[in-house]
VOGU-3710 file (C-alpha; in Angstrom, 3 decimals, decimal comma):
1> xxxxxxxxxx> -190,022/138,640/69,122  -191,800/136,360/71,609  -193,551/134,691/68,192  -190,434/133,844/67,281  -189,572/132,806/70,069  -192,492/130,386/70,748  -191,855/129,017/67,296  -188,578/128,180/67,619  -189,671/126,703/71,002  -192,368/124,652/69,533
11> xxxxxxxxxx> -189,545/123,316/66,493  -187,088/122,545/68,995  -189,468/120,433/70,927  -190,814/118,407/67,446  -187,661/117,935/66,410  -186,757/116,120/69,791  -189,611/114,593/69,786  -189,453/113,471/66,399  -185,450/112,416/67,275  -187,142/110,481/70,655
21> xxxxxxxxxx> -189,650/108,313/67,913  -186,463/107,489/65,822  -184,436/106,282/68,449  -187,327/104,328/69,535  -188,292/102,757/66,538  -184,321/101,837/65,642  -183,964/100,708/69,152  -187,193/98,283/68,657  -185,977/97,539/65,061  -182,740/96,507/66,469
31> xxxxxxxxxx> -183,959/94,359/68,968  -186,370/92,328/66,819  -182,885/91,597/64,681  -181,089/90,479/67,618  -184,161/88,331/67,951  -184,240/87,798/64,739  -180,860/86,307/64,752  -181,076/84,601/68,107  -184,428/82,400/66,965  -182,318/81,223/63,899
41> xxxxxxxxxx> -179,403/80,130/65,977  -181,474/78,685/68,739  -184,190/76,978/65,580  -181,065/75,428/64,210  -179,975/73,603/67,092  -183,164/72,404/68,210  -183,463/70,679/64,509  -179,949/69,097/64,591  -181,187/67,599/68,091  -184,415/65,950/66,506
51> xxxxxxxxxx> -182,749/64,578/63,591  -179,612/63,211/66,179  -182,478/61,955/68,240  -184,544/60,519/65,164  -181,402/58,815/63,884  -180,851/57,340/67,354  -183,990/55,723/67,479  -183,995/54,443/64,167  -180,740/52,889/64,852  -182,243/50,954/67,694
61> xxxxxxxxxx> -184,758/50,052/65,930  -182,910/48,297/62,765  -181,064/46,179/65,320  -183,690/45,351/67,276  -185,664/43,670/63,990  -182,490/41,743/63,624  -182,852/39,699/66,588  -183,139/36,234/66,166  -185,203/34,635/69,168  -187,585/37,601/67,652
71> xxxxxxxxxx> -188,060/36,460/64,140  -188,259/32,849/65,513  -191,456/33,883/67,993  -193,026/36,021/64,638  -192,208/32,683/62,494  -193,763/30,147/64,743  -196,890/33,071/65,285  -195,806/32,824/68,290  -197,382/36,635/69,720  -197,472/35,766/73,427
81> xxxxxxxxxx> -193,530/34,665/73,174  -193,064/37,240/71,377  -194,731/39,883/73,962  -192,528/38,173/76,444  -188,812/39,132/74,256  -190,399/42,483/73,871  -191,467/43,225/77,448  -188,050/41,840/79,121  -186,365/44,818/76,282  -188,522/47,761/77,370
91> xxxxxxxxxx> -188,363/46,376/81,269  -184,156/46,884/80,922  -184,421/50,184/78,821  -186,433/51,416/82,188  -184,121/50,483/84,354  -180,999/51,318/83,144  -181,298/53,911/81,005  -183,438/57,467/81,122  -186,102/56,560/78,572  -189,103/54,851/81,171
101> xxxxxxxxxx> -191,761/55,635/77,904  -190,558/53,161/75,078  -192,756/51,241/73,839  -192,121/48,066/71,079  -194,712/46,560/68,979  -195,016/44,415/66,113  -197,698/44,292/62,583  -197,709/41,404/60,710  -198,026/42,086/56,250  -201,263/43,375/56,732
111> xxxxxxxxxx> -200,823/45,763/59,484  -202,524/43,672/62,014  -201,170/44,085/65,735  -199,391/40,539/66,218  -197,870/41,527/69,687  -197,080/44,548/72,186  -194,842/45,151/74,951  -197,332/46,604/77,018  -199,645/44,342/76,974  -201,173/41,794/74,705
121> xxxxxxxxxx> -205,334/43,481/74,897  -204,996/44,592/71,004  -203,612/41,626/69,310  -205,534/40,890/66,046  -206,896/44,370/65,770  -205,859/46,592/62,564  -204,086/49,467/62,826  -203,609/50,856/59,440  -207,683/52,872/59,879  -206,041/55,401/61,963
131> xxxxxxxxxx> -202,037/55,203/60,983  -202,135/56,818/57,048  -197,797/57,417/57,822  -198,099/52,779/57,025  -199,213/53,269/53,546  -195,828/54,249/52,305  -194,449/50,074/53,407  -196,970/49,195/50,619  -194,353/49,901/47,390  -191,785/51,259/49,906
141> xxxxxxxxxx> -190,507/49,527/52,273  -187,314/51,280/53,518  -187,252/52,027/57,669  -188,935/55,352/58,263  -188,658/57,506/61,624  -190,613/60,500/62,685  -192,955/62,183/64,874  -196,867/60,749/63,618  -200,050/61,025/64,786  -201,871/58,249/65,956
151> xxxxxxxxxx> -203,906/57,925/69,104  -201,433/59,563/70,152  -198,871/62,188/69,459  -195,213/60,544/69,393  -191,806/59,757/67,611  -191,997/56,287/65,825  -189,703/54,219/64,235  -190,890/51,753/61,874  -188,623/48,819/60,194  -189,326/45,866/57,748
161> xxxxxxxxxx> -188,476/42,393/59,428  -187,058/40,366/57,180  -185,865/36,320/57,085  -183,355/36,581/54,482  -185,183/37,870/51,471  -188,511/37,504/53,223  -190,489/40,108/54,747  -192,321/38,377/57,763  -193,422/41,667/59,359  -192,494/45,296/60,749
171> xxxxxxxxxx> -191,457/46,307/63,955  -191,837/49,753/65,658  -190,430/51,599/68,332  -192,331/54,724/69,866  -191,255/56,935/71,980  -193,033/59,532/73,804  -193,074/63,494/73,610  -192,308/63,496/77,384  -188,183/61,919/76,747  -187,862/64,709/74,801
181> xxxxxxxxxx> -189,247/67,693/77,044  -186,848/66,162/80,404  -183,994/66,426/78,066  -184,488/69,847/76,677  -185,222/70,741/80,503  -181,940/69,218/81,852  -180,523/72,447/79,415  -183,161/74,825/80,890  -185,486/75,260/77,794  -188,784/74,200/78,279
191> xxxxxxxxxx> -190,977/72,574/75,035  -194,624/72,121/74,359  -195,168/69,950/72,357  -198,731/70,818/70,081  -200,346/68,825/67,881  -202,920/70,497/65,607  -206,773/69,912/67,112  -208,053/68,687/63,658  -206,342/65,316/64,377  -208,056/64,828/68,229
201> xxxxxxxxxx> -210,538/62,729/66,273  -208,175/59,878/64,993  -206,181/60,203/68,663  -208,219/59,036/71,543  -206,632/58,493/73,830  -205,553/62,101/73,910  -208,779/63,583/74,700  -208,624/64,588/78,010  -205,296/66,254/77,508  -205,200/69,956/77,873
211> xxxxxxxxxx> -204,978/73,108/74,845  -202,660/75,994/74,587  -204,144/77,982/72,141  -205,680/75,590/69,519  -203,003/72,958/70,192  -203,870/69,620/71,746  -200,204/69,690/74,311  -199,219/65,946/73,632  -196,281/66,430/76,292  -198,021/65,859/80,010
221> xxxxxxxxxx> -195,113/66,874/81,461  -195,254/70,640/80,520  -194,170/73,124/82,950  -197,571/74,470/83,885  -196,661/78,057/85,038  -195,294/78,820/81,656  -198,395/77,401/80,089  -200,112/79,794/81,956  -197,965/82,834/80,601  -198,339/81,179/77,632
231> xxxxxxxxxx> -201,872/81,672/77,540  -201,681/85,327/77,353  -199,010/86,172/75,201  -199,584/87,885/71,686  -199,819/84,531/69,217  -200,898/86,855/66,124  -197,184/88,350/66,540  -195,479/84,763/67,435  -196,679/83,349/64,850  -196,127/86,176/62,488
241> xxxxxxxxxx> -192,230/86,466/63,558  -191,562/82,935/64,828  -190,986/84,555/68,220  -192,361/86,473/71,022  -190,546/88,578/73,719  -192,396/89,400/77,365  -191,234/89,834/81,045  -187,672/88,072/80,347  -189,158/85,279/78,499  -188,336/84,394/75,059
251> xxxxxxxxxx> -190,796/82,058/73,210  -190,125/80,586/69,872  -192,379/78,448/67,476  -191,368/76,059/64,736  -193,403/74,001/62,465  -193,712/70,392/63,045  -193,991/68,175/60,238  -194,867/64,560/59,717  -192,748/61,763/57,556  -194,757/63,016/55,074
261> xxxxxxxxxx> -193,866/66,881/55,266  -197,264/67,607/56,342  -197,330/70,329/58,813  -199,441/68,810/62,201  -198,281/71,145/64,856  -196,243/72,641/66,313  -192,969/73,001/68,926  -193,190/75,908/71,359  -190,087/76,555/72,484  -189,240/78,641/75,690
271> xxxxxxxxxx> -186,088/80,031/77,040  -186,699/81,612/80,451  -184,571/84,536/82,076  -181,319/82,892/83,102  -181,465/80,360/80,040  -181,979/83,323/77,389  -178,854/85,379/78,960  -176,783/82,562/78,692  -177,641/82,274/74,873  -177,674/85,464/74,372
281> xxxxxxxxxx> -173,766/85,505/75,449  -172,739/82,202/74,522  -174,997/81,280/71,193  -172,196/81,490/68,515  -170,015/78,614/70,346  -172,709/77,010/72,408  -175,094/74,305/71,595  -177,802/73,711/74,413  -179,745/71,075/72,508  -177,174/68,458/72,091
291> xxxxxxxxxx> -173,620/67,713/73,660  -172,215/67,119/70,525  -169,176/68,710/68,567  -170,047/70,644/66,223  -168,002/68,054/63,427  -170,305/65,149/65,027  -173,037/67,540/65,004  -172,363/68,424/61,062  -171,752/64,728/60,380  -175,203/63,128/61,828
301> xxxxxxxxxx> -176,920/66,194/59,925  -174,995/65,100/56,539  -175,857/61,753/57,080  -179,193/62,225/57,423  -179,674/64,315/54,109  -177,399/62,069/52,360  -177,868/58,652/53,976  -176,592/56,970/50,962  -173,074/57,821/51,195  -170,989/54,984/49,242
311> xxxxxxxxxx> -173,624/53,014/49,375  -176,387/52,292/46,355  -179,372/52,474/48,957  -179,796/52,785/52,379  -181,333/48,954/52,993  -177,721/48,221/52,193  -176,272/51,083/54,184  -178,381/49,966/57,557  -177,525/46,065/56,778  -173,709/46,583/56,155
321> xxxxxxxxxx> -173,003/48,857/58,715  -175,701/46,957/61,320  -173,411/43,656/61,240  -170,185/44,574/63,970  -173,268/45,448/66,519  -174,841/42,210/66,199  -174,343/39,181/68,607  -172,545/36,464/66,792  -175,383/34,107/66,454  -177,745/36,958/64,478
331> xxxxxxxxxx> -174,564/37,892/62,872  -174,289/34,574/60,732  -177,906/34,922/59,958  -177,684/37,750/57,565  -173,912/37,500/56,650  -174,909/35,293/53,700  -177,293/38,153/52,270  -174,466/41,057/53,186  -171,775/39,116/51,039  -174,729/38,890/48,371
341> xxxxxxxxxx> -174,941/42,592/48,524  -171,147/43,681/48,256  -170,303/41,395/45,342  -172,556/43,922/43,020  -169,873/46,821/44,357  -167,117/47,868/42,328  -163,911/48,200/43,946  -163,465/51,946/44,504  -167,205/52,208/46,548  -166,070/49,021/48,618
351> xxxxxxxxxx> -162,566/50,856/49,364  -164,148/54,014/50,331  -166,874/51,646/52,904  -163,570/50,368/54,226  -161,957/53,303/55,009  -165,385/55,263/56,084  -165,802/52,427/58,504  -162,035/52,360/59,891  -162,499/56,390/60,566  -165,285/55,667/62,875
361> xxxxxxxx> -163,677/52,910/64,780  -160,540/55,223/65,457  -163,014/57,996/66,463  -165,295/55,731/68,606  -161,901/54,789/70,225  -160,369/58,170/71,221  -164,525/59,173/72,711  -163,920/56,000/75,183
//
């Protein structure tokens, strides 16, 4: 009798502790799918903000190479006048906007520096030895925008300048890693930005930066007690799952690829306590990365994978559509060459610019 009893003791207690391990391992199970589910959310955003933020600076940068007094300095080779128009543009971007990091610069055809708006110390020197992302301008020469390495680590936009069928140069805009983090912070998600150590050779004047991991941090202004969790966390499992869970923290990573969809680092992304509850709540009808609607939101993200729309390329796209933004004076110089362009239409595609264009105007109106 007491056998009995001590065996049905010792089932009772396996099968309670066998019942304990199953609600463990479905509770753990379920939380790495509420992870799970939260990264893809959260990963989705953050890539509708880069390519709204890529498509901004691109934008700025195709109407920049349309200004006249520009092509007139790069026509005359005319660098320090040039420097001057480019300096007085990134001295009013600093003070009246939030970007105090953009930087303008111009390459002549051979991708020679002709001028800077910092400063005029590397005029003449080449740039193409350590900038492979330039080849492309050699049989391609449509606008390209994207995070590149370099000396250093940042987003770049890169247009053709053309006089009228001429191309007389390119000009590129580069912004810095550090716009990006102070916007993503303003949301409370913090972002370190990593570029791969196998490029520190061909990036200088990065070499004193600090390493998470084996990640060169391009941003310098990282939040510095969260690199210091960071240090310690379990990057076999983040990078297995994409995320990593630890004191209230939630830590995501995402590939980050060049203009040529080469992988050269990557974005750590961190939601801390308060941040991560909110999302947690909220994540099905909130957006932290960008303050758009979700319909503007869908429409910049459409755009970008389609940027043709009714138009046969996107040279025609940017010049069309670049035209109402331009001052009048820049606008006569390249309404010859748009006219050019929309006589090879046919009448439906021109229609359908029409009303495309007449849809944004009434939107842009009811924003204001």
């Amino acid at each position: 009798m007491k056998r009995a009893s001590n065996l049905y003791f010792i089932i009772v207690f396996i099968t309670l502790l066998a019942l304990s391990a199953s609600i463990l391992f479905f509770a753990k199970e379920s939380q790495k799918d509420k992870f799970q589910e939260l990264r893809h959310y959260i990963i989705e955003d953050f890539r509708k903000f880069l390519i709204y933020e890529n498509q901004d600076l691109l934008s700025f940068s195709l109407a920049l190479s349309e200004n006249g007094a520009l092509k007139n300095t790069i026509m005359a080779d005319d660098s320090q006048k040039t420097y001057q128009i480019l300096r007085g543009i990134s001295k009013r971007f600093k003070k009246y906007t939030t970007i105090k990091t953009l930087r303008i610069q111009i390459f002549d055809n051979d991708f020679f520096i002709f001028s800077q708006s910092w400063g005029n110390s590397s005029v003449g020197m080449p740039i193409w030895w350590f900038r492979n992302d330039l080849d492309r301008f050699k049989y391609d020469k449509r606008p390209k925008v994207g995070i590149e390495t370099g000396r250093m680590l940042t987003f770049k936009a890169t247009v053709p300048i053309q006089n009228g069928d001429e191309y007389i140069g390119y000009l590129e805009v580069i912004k810095f890693t550090d716009e990006l983090t102070q916007k993503l912070r303003q949301r409370g998600i913090e972002l370190f930005v990593l570029m791969d150590s196998k490029y520190s050779k061909q990036a200088p004047l990065m070499s004193e930066y600090p390493f998470l991991n084996r990640y060169i941090i391009s941003n310098k202004n990282f939040n510095i007690n969260l690199k210091k969790r960071a240090q310690n966390i379990d990057w076999k499992e983040l990078h297995t799952l994409g995320y990593f869970y630890k004191n209230e923290i939630l830590y995501l990573l995402e590939p980050m690829y060049n203009g040529k969809k080469e992988e050269i680092g990557k974005y750590l992304i961190i939601l801390p306590k308060t941040t991560l509850n909110f999302y947690q709540k909220n994540y099905q009808d909130v957006s932290f990365f960008t303050r758009l609607q979700d319909e503007d939101v869908y429409n910049i993200v459409k755009l970008w994978e389609n940027p043709y729309g009714n138009y046969k390329n996107i040279d025609d796209k940017n010049l069309i559509e670049l035209l109402p933004r331009l001052h009048q004076k820049d606008r006569v110089l390249i309404m010859q060459r748009a006219t050019k362009i929309l006589e090879g239409y046919s009448k439906k595609n021109l229609i359908n610019i029409i009303l495309d264009s007449e849809h944004n105007k009434r939107k842009t109106g009811e924003i204001k």
